[in-house]
C-alpha positions in Angstrom: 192.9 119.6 139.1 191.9 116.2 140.3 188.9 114.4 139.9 186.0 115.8 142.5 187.9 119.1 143.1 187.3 120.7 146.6 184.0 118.9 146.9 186.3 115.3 147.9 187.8 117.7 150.8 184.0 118.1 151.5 183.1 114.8 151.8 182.9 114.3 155.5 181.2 117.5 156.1 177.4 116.8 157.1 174.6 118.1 154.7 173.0 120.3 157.0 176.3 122.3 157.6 177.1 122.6 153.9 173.8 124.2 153.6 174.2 126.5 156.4 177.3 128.0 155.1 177.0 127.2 150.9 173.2 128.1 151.1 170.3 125.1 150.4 170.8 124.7 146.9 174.6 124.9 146.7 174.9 123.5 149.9 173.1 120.2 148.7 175.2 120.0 145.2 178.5 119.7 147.2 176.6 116.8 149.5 175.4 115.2 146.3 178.6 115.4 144.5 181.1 114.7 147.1 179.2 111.2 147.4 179.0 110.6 143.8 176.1 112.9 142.6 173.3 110.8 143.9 170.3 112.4 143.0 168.0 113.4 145.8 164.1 112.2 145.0 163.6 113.1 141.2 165.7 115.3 141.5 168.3 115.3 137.8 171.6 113.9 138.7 173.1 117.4 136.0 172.1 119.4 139.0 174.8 118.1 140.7 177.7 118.9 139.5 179.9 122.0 141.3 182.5 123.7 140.4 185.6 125.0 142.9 184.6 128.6 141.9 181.0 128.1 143.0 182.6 126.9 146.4 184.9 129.5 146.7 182.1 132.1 145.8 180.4 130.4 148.8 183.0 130.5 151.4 183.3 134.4 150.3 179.6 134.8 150.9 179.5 133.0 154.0 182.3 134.7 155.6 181.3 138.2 154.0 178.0 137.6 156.1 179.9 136.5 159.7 182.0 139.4 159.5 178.8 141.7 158.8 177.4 140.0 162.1 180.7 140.4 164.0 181.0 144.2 162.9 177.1 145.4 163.7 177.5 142.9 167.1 180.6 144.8 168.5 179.3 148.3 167.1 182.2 148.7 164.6 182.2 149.0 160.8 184.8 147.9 158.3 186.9 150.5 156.3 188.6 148.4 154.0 188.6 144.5 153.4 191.4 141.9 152.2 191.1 139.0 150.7 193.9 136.0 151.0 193.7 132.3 148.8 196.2 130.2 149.4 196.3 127.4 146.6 197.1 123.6 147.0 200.3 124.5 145.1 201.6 127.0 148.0 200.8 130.0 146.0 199.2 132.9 148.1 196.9 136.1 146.5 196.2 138.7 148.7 194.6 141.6 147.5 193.0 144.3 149.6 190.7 147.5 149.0 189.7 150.0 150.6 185.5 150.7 150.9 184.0 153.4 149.5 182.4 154.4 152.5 182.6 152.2 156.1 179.9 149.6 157.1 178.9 146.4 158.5 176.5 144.8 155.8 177.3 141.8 155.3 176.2 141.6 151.7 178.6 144.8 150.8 181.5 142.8 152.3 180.7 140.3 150.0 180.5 142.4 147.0 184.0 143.5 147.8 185.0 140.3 148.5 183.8 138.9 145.2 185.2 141.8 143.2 188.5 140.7 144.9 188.1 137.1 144.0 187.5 138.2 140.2 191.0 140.0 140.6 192.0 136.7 141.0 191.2 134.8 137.8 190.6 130.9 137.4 194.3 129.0 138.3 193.0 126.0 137.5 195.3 124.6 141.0 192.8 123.9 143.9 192.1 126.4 146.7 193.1 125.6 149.9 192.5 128.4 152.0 189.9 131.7 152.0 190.7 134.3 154.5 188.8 137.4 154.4 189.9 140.2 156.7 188.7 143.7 157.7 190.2 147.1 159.0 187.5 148.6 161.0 186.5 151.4 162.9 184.0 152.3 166.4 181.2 153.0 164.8 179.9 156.6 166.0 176.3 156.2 167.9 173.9 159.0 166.4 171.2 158.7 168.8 173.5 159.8 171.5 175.1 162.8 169.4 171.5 163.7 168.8 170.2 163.4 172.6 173.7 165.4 173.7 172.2 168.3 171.1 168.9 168.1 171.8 170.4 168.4 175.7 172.6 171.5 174.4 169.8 173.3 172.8 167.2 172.6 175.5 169.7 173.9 177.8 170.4 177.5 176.1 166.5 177.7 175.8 166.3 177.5 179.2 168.8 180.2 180.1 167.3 182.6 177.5 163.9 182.5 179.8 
């Protein structure tokens, strides 16, 4: 892989997004790095450097988390979760599994997502593309199974009297 990696196709991307979707820390490396590892304060200029894994591992995380928001907003869970990379070499990985049980947390998602990415192994040929997909389902709402029971019940009460 060439010199820089994915953090020279960072290079243009401000540092407050990076950190919004890599996290602080990370988020800051790929800043630092993609403009030459210029240490921040006193900051060691060896904290710097990033690896394409640790970016990937980002994206993953950062998309895990969106489609954890997406899901709980529009009152669905996921059932099973794909994952696609698509390399700088034109080679594509798709794997998929299916969850052990349905659900919208965004840090499960990841988990799968991650195990996934492991699947994968190290190339060593630049990423080019993270897609992270879900098959999901309505989620059922409990409080108004409950209320419809509680109803039921109250109801044959009330023609016992």
């Amino acid at each position: 892989m060439g010199s820089g990696g994915m953090t020279a196709e960072l290079s243009g991307v401000p540092r407050p997004v990076l950190q919004t979707v890599f996290g602080r820390a990370l988020g800051r490396r790929i800043w630092q790095q993609s403009r030459g590892c210029r240490p921040l304060g006193s900051e060691p200029i060896t904290t710097c450097a990033v690896a394409d894994a640790e970016i990937v591992a980002g994206m993953i995380e950062y998309l895990g988390s969106r489609a954890g928001e997406t899901l709980s907003r529009r009152g669905r869970q996921a059932k099973a979760i794909g994952l696609r990379i698509v390399y700088a070499d034109g080679v594509a990985r798709i794997d998929r599994i299916r969850l052990a049980r349905p659900t919208n947390e965004g840090q499960e998602l990841t988990a799968a997502a991650m195990s996934l990415f492991g699947r994968s192994g190290d190339r060593g040929v630049a990423v080019e593309l993270v897609d992270l997909t879900v098959t999901s389902v309505q989620t059922e709402c409990v409080t108004q199974r409950a209320d419809g029971l509680q109803h039921a019940m109250a109801s044959a009460l009330g023609a016992q009297a």
